[in-house]
N, C-alpha and C positions, 0 to 999 in steps of 0.2 A: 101838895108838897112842892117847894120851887126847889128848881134845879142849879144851885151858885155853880159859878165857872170856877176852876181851882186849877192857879196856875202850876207848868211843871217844875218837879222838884229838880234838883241836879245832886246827886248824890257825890261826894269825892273823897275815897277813903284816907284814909290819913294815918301817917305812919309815926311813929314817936320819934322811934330812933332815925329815921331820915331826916326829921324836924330839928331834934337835938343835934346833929349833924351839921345841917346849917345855919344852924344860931350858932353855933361854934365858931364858924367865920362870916358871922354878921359883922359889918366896917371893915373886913379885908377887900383887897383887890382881887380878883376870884375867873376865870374861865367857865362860865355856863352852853355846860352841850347841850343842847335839844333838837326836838326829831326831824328842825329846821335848818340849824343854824350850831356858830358859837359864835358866844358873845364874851366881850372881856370887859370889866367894869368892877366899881366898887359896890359889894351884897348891903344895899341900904334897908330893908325888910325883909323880913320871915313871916309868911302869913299862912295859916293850913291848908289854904289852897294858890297861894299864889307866892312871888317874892318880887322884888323892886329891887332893878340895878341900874344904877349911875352910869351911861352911857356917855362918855363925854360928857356935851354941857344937856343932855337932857337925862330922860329916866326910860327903862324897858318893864311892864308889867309882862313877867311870866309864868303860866300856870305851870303848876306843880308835877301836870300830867304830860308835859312837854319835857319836863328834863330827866338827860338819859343821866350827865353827871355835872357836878361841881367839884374844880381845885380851883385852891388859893394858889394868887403866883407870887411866889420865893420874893424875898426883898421888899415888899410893899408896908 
């Protein structure tokens, strides 16, 4: 019997209602705190483990598991 190498999995649980949350303001202009930083930019994707925000003229891929919160800023 051979032995196949099998690579590691990455488990990330996934919340609904936190997900529903930020598809709510998915294209708003939005404050993202994480356990780095904050970042201010427009929420261009919602993904189960991750989200994509408009930094200026580039983009921030940040996981899920980084962010402590998200507001929309007023006026945008």
């Amino acid at each position: 019997m051979k032995c196949g190498s099998q690579l590691p999995e990455m488990i990330t649980p996934v919340e609904p209602s936190w997900l529903k949350r930020l598809l709510s303001v998915m294209g708003m202009e939005v404050v993202v705190e994480t356990t780095r930083n904050s970042l201010y930019g427009r929420l261009l994707e919602v993904e189960h483990d991750h989200v994509v925000l408009q930094v200026g003229p580039g983009v921030a891929f940040i996981r899920c598991q980084q962010i402590i919160s998200v507001m929309p800023i007023h006026g945008s």
